[in-house]
C-alpha positions as CSV (number, residue, x, y, z in Angstrom):
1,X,91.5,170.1,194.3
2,X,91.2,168.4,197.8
3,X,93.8,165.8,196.8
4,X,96.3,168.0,195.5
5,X,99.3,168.4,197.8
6,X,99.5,171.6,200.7
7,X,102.0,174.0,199.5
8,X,103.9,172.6,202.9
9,X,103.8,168.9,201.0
10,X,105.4,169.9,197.9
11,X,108.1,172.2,199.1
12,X,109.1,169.1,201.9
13,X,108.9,166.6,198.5
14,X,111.5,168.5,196.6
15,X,113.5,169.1,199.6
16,X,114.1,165.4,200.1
17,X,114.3,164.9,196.6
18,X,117.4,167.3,196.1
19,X,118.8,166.4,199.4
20,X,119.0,161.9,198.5
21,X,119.9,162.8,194.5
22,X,122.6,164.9,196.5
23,X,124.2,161.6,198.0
24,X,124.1,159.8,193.9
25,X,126.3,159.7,191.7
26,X,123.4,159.6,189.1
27,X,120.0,159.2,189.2
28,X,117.2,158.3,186.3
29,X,113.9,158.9,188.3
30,X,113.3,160.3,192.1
31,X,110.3,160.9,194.0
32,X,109.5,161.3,197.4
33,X,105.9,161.7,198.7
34,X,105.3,162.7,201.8
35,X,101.7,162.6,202.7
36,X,100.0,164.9,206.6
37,X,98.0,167.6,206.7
38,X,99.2,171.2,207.9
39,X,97.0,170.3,211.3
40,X,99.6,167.7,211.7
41,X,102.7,169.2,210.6
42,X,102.5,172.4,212.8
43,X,102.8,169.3,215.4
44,X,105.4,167.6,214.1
45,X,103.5,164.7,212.8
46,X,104.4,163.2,209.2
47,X,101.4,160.6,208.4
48,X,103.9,158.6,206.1
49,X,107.3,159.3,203.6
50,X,107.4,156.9,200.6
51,X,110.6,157.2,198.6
52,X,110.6,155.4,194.9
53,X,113.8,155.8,192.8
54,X,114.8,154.1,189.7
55,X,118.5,153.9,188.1
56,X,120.1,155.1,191.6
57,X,123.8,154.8,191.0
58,X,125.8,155.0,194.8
59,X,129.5,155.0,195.2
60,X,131.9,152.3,194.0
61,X,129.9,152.3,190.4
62,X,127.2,150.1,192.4
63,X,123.7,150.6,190.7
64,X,120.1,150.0,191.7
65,X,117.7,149.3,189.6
66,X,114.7,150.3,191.8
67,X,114.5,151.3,195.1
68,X,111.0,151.7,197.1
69,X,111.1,152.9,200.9
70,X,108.1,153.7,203.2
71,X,108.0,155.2,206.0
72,X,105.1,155.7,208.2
73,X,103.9,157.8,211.3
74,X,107.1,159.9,211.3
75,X,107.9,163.1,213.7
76,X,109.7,165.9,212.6
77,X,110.5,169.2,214.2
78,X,107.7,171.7,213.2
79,X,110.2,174.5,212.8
80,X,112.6,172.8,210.8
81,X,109.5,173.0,208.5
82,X,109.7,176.5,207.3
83,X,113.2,176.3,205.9
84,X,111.9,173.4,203.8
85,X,113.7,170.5,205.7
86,X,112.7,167.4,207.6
87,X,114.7,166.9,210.5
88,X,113.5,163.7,212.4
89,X,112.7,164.5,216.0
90,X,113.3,160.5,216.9
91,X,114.7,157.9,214.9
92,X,112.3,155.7,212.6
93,X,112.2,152.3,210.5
94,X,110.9,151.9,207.2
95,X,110.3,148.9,204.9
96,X,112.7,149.0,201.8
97,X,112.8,147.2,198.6
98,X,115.7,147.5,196.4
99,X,116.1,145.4,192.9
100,X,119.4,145.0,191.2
101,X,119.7,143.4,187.6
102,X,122.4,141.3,186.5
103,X,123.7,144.0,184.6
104,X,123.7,146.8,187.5
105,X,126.3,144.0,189.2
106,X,128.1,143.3,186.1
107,X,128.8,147.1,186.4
108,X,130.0,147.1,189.8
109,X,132.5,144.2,188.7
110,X,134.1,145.8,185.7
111,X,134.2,149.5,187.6
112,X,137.4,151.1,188.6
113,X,137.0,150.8,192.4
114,X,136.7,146.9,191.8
115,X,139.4,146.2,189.5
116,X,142.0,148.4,191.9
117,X,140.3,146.4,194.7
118,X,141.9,143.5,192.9
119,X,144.6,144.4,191.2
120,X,146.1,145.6,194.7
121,X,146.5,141.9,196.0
122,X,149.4,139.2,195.8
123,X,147.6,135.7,195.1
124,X,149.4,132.7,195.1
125,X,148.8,130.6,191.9
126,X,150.9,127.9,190.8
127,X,152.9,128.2,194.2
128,X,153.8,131.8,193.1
129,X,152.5,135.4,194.2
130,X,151.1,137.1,191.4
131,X,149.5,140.7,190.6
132,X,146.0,139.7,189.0
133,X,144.6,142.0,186.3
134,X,140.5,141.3,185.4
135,X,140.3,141.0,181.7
136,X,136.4,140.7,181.6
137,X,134.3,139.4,184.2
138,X,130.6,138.2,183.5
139,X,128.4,137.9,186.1
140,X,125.0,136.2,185.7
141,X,121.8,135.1,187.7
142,X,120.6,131.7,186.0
143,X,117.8,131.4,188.6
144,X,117.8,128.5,190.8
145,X,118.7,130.9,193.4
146,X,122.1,130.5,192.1
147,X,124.8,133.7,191.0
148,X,127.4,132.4,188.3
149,X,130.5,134.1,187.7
150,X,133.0,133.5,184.6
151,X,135.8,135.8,184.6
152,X,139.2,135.7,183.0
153,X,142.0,137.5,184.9
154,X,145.8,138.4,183.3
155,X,149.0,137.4,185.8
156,X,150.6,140.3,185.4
157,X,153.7,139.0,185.7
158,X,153.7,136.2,183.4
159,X,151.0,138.0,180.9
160,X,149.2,134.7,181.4
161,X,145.4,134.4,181.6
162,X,143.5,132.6,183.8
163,X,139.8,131.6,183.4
164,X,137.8,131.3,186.7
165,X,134.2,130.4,186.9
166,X,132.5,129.2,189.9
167,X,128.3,129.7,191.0
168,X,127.0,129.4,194.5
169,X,123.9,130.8,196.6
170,X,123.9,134.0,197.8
171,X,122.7,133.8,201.7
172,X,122.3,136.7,204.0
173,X,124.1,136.5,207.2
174,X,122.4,136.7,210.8
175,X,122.9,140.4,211.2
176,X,121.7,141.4,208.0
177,X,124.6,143.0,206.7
178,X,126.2,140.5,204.3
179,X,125.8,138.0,201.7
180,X,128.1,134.9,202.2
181,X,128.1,132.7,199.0
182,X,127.0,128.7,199.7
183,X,127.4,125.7,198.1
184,X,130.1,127.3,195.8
185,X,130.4,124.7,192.3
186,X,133.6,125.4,190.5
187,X,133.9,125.3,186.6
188,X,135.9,123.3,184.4
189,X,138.9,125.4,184.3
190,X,142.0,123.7,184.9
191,X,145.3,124.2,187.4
192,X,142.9,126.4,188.9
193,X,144.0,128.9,191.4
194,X,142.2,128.0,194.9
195,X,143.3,131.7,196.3
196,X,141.8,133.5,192.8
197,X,138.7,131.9,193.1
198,X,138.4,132.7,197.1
199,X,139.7,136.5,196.0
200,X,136.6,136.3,193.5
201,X,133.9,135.0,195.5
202,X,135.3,137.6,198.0
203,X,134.5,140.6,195.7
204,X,130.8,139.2,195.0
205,X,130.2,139.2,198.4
206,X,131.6,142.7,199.2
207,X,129.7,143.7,196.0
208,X,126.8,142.4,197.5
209,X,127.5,143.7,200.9
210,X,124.5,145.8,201.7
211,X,126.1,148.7,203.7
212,X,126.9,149.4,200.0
213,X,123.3,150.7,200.1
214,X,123.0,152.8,202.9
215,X,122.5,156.6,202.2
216,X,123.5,159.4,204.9
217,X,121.0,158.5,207.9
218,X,119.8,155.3,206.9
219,X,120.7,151.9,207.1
220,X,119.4,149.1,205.8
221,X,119.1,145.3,207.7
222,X,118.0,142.6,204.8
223,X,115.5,140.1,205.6
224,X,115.1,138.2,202.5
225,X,117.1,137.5,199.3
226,X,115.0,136.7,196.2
227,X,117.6,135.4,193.6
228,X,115.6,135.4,190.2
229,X,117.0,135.0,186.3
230,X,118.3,138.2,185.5
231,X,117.6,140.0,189.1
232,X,117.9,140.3,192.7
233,X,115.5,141.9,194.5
234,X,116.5,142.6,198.8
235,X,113.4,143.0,200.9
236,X,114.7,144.7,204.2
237,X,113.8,147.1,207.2
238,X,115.7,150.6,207.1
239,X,116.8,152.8,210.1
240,X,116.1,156.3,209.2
241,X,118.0,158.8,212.0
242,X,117.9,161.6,209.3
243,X,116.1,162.3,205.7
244,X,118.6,164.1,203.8
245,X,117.3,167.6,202.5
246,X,118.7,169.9,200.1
């Protein structure tokens, strides 16, 4: 079959495969298609890399959805080729989709690396410092663009609970890195803590904050936020100094 893959293709395919599912903590679906001819890759030349994962979960509990990454006109070293690697001979950029659901950040929130995040400051409430504990914490995306938060958190001192609930519009910042929340609306909730709100809206944006994404070699730079009901999908340009290989 013409169209099947050289022998050179495949073996480079599972190499990158085994080297990103490496860098997961778990991963549903991987592939990685790299598409030259063996002209080409005696040369060092890579006619494109597309990478498609689905149910990628990184460090800190932190899941994607879907991830889609293309990369085109890439050069490798030749002889890296024979041991069944792809070491970049120059950096290159890609285009990269990734897609989180309301429920991969729900995940993030109620994860261990959160709640210690949390737990581990003081917060003044009432005029007094106090240990916070989440309880639950539901996340949602209404639409409008909006994220909504309504989360109940124990003073551990006092065994009190506290409801907080708050949305606001996600915005990425100028250098692509972070999400900043706008136009923050508070609930109803009363004697409200000003500082456990901020520490909230904090922990969406670090939640949010897209170097969580970035896999050994790569690094992501958003361009655009699409806030839908039930997901958010990030459209952004990658850096790619390395493609990791088993």
């Amino acid at each position: 079959m013409p169209d099947s893959p050289g022998l050179g293709e495949q073996a480079l395919n599972k190499a990158a495969e085994i080297g990103l599912s490496s860098q997961l903590d778990e991963v549903e679906n991987l592939n990685v298609d790299i598409k030259t001819d063996p002209l080409k890759l005696v040369q060092g030349e890579v006619d494109s890399v597309t990478i498609e994962g689905e149910g990628l979960v990184m460090q800190k509990d932190l899941r994607m959805e879907e991830l889609q990454m293309q990369m085109n006109s890439v050069a490798i070293n030749p002889l890296s080729v024979a041991f069944g690697k792809i070491e970049l001979t120059k950096p290159t950029e890609a285009k990269a989709q990734v897609v989180l659901t309301e429920a991969d950040i729900n995940r993030a929130f109620n994860s261990e690396y959160v709640r210690s995040q949390l737990q581990s400051q003081k917060i003044h409430v009432n005029g007094q410092l106090r240990t916070i504990e989440p309880q639950n914490v539901d996340f949602r995306l209404p639409g409008d663009g909006k994220v909504a938060l309504n989360a109940s958190m124990k003073l551990v001192e006092t065994g009190e609970n506290q409801q907080v609930a708050f949305s606001a519009v996600p915005k990425i910042s100028g250098n692509g890195k972070t999400v900043a929340l706008e136009n923050v609306e508070y609930g109803e909730s009363e004697e409200i803590s000003p500082e456990l709100t901020k520490a909230l809206i904090d922990q969406t944006s670090e939640i949010l904050n897209l170097s969580n994404f970035d896999l050994d070699g790569m690094s992501l730079q958003v361009n655009q936020l699409k806030v839908e009901v039930g997901k958010l999908t990030l459209q952004a340009e990658a850096y790619v100094e390395k493609i990791p290989s088993a």
